[in-house]
N, CA, C and O atoms as a GROMACS GRO file, in nm:
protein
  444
    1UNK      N    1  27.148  15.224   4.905
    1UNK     CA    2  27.125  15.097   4.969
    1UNK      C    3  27.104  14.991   4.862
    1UNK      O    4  27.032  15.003   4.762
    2UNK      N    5  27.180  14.884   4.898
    2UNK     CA    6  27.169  14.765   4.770
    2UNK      C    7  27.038  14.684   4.836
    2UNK      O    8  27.036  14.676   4.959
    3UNK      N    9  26.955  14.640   4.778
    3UNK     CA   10  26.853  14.556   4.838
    3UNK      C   11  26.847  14.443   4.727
    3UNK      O   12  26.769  14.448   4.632
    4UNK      N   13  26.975  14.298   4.758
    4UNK     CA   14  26.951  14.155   4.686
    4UNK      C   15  26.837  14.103   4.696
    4UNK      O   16  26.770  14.082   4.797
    5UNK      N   17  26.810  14.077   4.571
    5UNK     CA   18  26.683  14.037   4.538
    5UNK      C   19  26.696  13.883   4.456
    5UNK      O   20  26.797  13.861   4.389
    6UNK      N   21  26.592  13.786   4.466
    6UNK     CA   22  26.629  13.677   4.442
    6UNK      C   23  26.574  13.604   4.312
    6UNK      O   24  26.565  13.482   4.294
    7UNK      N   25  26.525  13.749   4.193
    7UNK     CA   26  26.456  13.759   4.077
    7UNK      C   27  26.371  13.810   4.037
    7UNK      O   28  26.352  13.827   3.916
    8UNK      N   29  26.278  13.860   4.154
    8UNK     CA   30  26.161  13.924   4.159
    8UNK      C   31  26.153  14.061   4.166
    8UNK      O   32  26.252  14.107   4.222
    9UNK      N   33  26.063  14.154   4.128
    9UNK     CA   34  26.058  14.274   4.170
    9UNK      C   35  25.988  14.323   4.288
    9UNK      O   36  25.883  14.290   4.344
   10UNK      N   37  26.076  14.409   4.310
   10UNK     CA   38  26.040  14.462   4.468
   10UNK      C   39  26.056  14.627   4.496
   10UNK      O   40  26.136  14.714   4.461
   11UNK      N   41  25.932  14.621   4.582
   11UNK     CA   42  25.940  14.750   4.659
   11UNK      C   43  26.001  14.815   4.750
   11UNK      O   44  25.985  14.782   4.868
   12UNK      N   45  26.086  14.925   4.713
   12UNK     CA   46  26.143  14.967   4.853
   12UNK      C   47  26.111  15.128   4.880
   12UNK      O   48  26.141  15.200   4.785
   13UNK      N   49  26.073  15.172   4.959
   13UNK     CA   50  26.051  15.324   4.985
   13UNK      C   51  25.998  15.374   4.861
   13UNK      O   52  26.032  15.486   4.823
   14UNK      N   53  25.918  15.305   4.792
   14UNK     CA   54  25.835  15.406   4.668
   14UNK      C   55  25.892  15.347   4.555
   14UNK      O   56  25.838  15.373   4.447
   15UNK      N   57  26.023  15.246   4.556
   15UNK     CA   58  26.080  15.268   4.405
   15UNK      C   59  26.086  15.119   4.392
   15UNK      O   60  26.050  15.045   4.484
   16UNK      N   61  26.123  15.085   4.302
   16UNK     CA   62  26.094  14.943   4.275
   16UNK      C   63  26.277  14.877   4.181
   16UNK      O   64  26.344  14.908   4.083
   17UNK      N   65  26.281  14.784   4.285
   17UNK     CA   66  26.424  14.715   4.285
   17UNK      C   67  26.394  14.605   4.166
   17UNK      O   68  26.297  14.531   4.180
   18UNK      N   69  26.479  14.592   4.044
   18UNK     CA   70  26.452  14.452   3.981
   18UNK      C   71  26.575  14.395   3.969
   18UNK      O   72  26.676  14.459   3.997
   19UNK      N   73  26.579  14.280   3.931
   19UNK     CA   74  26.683  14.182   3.953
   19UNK      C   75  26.774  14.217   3.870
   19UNK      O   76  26.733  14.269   3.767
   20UNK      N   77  26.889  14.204   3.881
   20UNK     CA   78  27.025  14.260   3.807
   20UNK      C   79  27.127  14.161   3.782
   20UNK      O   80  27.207  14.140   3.873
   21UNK      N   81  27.140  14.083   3.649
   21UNK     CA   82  27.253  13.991   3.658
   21UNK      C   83  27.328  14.015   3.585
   21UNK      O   84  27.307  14.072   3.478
   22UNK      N   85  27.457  13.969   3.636
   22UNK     CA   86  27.580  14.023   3.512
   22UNK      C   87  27.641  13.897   3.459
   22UNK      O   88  27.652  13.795   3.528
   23UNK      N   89  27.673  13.904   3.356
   23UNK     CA   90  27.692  13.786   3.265
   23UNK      C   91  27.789  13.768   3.193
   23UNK      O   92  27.763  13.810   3.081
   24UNK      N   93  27.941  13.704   3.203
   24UNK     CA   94  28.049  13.698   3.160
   24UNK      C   95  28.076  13.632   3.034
   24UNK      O   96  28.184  13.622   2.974
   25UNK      N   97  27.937  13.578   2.995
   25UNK     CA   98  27.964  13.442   2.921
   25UNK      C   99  27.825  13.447   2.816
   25UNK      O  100  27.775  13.557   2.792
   26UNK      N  101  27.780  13.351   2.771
   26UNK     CA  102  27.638  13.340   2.711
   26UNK      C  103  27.568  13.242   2.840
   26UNK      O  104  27.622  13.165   2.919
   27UNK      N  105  27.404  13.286   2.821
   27UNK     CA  106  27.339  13.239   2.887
   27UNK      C  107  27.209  13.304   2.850
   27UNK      O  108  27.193  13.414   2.798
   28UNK      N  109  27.092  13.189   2.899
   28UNK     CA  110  26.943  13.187   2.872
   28UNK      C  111  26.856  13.248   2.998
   28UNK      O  112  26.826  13.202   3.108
   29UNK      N  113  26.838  13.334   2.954
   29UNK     CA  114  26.734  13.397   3.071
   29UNK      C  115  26.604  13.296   3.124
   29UNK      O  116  26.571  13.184   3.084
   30UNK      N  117  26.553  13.371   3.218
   30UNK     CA  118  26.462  13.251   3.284
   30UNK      C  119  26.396  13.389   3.368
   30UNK      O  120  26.437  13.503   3.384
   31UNK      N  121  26.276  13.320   3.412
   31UNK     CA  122  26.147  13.441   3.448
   31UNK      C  123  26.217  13.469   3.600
   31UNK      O  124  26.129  13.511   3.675
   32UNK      N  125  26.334  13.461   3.661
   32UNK     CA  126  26.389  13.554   3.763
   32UNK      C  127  26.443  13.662   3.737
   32UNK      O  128  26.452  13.755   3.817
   33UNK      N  129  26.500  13.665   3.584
   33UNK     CA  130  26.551  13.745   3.536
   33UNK      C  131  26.469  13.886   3.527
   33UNK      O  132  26.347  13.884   3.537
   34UNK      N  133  26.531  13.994   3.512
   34UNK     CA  134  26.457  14.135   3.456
   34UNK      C  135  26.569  14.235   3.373
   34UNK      O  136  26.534  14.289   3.268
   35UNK      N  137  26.740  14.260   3.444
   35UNK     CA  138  26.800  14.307   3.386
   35UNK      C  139  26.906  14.237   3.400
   35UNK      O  140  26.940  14.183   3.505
   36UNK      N  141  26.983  14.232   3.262
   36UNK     CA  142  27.080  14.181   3.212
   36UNK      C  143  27.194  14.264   3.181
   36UNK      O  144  27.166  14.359   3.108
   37UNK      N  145  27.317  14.254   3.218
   37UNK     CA  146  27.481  14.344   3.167
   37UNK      C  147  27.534  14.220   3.109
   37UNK      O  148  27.549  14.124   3.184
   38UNK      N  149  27.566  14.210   2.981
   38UNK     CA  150  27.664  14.152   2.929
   38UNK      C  151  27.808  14.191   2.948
   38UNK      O  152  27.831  14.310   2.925
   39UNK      N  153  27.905  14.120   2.984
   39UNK     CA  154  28.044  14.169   3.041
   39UNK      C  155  28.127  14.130   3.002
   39UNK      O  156  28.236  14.177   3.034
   40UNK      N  157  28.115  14.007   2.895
   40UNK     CA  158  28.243  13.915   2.852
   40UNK      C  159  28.224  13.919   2.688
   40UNK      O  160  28.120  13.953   2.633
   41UNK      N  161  28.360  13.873   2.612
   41UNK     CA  162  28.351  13.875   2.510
   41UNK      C  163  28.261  13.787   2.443
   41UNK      O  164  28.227  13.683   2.499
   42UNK      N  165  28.212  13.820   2.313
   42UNK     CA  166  28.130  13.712   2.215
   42UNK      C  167  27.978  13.650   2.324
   42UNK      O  168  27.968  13.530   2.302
   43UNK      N  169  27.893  13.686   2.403
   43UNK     CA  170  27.858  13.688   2.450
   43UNK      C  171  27.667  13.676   2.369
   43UNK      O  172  27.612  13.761   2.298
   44UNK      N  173  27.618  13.559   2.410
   44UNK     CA  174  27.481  13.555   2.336
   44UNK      C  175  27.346  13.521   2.462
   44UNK      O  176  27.302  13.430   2.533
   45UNK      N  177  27.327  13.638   2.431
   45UNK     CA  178  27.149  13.627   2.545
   45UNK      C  179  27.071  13.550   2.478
   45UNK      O  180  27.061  13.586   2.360
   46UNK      N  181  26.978  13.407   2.521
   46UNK     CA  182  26.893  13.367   2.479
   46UNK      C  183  26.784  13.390   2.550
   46UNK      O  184  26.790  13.346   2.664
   47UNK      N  185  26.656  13.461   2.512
   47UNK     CA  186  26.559  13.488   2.567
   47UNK      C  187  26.467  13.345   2.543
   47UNK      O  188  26.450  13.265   2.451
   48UNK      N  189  26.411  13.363   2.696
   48UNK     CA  190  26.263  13.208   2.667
   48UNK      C  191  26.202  13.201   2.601
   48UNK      O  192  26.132  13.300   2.581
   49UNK      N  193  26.181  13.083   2.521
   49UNK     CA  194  26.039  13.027   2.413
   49UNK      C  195  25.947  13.107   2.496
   49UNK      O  196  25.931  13.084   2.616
   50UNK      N  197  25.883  13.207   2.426
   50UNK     CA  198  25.752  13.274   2.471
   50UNK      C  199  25.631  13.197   2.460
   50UNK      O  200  25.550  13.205   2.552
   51UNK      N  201  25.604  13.113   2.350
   51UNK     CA  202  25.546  13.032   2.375
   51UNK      C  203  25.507  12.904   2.496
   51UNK      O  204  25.401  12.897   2.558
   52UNK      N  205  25.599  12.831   2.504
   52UNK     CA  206  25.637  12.731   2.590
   52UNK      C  207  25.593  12.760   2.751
   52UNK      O  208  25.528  12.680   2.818
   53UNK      N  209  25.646  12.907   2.805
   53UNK     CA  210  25.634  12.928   2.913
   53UNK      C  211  25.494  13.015   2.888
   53UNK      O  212  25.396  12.965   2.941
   54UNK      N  213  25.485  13.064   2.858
   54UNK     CA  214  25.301  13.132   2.833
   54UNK      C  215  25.232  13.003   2.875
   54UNK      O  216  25.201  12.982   2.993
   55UNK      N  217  25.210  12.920   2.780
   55UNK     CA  218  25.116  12.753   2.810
   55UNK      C  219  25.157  12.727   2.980
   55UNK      O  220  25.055  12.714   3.048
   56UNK      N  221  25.241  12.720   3.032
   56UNK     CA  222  25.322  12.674   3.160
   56UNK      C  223  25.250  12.796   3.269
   56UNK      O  224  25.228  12.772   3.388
   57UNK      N  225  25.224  12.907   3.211
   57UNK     CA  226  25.226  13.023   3.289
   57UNK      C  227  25.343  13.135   3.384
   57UNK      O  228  25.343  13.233   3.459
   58UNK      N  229  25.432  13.040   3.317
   58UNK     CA  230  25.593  13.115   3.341
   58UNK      C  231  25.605  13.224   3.333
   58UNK      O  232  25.645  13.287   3.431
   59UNK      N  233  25.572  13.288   3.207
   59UNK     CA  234  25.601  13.376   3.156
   59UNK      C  235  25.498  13.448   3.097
   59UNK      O  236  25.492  13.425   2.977
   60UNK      N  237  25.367  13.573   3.159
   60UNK     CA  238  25.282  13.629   3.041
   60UNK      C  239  25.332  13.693   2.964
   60UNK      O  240  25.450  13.730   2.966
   61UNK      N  241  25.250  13.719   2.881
   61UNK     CA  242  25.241  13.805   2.794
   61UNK      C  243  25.264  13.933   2.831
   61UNK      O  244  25.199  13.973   2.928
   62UNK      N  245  25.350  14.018   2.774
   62UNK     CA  246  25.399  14.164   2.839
   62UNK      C  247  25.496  14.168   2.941
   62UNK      O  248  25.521  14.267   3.009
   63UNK      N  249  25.563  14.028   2.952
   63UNK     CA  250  25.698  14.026   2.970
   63UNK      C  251  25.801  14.086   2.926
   63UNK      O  252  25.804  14.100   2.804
   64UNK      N  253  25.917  14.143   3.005
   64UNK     CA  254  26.042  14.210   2.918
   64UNK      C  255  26.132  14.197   3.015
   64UNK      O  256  26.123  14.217   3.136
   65UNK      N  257  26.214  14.163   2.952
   65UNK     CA  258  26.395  14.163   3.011
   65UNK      C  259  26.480  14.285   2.930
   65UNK      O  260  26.462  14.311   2.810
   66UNK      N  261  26.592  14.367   3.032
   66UNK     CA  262  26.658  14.440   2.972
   66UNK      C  263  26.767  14.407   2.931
   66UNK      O  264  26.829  14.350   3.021
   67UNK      N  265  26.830  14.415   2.830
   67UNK     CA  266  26.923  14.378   2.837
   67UNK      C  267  27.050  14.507   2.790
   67UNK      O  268  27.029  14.583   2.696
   68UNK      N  269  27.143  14.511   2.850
   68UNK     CA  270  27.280  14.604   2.829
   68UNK      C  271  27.404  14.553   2.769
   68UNK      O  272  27.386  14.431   2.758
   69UNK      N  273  27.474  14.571   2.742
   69UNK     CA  274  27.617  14.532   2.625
   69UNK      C  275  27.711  14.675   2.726
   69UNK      O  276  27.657  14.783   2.749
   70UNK      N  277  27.827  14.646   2.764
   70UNK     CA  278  27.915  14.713   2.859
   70UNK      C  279  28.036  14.643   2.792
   70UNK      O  280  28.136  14.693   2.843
   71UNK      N  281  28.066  14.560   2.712
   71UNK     CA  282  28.147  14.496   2.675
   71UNK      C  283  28.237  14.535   2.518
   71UNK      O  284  28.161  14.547   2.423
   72UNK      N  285  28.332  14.547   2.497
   72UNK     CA  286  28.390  14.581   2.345
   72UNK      C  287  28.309  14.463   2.244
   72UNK      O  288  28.255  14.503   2.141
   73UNK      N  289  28.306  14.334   2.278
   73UNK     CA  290  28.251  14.249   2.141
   73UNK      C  291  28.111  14.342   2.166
   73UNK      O  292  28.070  14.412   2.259
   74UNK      N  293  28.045  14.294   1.993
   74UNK     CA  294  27.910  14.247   2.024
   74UNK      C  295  27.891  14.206   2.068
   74UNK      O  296  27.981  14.127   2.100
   75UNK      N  297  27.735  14.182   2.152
   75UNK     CA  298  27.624  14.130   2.210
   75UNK      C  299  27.495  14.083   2.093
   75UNK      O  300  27.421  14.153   2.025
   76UNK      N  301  27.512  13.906   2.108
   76UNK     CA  302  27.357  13.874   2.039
   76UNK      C  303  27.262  13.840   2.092
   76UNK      O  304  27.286  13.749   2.172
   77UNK      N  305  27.130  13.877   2.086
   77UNK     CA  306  27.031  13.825   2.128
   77UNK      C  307  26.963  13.763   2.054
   77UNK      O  308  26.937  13.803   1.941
   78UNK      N  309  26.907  13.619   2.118
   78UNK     CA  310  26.821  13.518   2.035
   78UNK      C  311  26.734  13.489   2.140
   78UNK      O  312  26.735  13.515   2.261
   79UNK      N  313  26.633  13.408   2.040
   79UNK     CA  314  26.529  13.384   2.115
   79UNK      C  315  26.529  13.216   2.118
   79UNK      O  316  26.554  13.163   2.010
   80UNK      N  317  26.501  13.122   2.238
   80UNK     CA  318  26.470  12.999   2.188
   80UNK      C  319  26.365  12.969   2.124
   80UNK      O  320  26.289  13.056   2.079
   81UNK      N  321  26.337  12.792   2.105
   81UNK     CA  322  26.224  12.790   2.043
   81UNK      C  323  26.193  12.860   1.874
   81UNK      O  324  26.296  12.896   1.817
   82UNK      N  325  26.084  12.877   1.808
   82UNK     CA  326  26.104  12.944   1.678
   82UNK      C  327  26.001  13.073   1.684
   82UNK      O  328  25.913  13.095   1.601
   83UNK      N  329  26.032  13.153   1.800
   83UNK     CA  330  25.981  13.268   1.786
   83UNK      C  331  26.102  13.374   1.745
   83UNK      O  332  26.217  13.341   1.772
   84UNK      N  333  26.084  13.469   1.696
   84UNK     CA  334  26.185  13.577   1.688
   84UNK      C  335  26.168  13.692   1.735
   84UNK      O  336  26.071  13.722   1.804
   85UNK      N  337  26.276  13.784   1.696
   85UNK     CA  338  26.261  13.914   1.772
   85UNK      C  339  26.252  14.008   1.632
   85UNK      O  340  26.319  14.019   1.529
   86UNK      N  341  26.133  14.069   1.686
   86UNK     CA  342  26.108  14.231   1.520
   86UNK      C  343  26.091  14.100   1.399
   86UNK      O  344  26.155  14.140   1.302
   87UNK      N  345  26.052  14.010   1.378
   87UNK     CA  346  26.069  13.904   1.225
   87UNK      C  347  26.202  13.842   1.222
   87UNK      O  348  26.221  13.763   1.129
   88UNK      N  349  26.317  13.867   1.318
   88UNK     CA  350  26.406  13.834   1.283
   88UNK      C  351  26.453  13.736   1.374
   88UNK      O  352  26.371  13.715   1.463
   89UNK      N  353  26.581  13.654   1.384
   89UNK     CA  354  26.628  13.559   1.441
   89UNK      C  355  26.744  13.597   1.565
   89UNK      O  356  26.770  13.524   1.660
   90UNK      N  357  26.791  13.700   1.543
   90UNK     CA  358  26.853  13.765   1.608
   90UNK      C  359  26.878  13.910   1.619
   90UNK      O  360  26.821  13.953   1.519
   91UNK      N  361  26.929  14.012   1.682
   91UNK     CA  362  26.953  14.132   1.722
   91UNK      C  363  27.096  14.130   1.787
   91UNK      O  364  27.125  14.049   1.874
   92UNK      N  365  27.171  14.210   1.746
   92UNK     CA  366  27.257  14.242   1.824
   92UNK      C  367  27.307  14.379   1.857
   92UNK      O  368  27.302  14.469   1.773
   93UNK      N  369  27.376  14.406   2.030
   93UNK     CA  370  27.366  14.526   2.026
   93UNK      C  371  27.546  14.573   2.065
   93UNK      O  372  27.630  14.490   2.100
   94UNK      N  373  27.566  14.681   2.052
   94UNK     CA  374  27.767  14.712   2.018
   94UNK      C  375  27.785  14.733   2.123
   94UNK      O  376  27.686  14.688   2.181
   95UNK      N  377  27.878  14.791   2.223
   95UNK     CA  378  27.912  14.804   2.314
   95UNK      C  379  27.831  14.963   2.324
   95UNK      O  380  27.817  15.052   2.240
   96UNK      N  381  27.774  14.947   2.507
   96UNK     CA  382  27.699  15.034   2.574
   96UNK      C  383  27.567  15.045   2.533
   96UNK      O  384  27.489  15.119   2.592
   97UNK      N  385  27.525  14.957   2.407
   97UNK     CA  386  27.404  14.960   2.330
   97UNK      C  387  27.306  14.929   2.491
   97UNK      O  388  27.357  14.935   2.603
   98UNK      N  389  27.173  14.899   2.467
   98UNK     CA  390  27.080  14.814   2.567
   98UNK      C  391  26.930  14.870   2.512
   98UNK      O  392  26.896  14.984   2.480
   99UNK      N  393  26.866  14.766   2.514
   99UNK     CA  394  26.766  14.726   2.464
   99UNK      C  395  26.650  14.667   2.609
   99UNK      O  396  26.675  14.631   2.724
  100UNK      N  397  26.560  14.676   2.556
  100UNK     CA  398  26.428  14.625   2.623
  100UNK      C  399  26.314  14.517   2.506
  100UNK      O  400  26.231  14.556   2.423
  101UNK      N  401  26.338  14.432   2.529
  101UNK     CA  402  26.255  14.302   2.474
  101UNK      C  403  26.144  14.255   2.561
  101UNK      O  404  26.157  14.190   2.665
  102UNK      N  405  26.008  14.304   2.495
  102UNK     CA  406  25.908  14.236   2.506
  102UNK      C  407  25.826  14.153   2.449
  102UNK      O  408  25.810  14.166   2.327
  103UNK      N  409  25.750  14.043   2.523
  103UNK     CA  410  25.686  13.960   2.445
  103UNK      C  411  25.528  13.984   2.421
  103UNK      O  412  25.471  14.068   2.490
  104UNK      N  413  25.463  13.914   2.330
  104UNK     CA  414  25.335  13.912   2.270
  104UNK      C  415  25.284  13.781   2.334
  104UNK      O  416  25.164  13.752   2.324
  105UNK      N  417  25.364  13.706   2.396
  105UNK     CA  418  25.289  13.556   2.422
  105UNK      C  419  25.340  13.450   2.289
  105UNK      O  420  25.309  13.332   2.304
  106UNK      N  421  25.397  13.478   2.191
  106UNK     CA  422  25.444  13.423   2.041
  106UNK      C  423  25.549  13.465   2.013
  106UNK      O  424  25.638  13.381   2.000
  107UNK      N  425  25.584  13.611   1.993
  107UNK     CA  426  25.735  13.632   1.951
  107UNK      C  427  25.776  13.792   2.076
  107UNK      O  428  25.705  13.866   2.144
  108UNK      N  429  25.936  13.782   2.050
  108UNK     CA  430  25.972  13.933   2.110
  108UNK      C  431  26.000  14.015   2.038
  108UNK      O  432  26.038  13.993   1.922
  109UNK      N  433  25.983  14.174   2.111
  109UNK     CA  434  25.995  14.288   2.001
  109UNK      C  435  26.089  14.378   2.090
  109UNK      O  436  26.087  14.385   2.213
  110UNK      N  437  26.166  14.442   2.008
  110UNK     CA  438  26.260  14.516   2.064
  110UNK      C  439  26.175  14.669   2.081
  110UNK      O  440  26.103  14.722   1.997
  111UNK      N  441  26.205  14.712   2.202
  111UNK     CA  442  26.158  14.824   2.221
  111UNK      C  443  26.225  14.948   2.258
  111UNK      O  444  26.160  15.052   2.273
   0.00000   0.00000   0.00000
């Protein structure tokens, strides 16, 4: 059973549905987000200023988006704002790679 969901996580019979977007192109995640498929060539995830939305309350601390690469290019991930991911500015992952990025409230860490 598909159960559309409109960003949020949800319960269904014990298991828990999270939001699933697929992404042909580059684009910036936003706190509806949870899992990400990259699908198109040259393709760059920007994850939210962790900062910015922490202050706002957008986004706590111990936030994470997944993200997947299904695609032949690489997949990059950046972060806006001047936080980074692991010390670094970017990550990228090869085709079928996928990753889980969480935040500290300051920067993301690949997990």
């Amino acid at each position: 059973m598909v159960i559309p969901t409109t960003g949020r996580n949800v319960r269904h019979g014990g298991g828990r549905a999270l939001s699933l977007r697929s992404v042909p192109g580059s684009t910036t995640l936003n706190a509806n987000d949870a899992v990400i498929i990259g699908t198109g060539g040259a393709v760059t995830i920007t994850l939210p200023d962790p900062t910015a939305l922490l202050s706002s309350g957008t986004l706590p601390a111990g936030r994470e988006f997944s993200v997947k690469n299904i695609n032949a290019a690489a997949l990059t991930v950046v972060s806006a704002g001047t936080a980074t991911i692991d010390g670094a500015t970017s990550k990228t992952l090869a085709q079928y790679e996928s990753r889980r990025y969480v935040t500290d409230g300051t920067n993301w860490y690949a997990i």
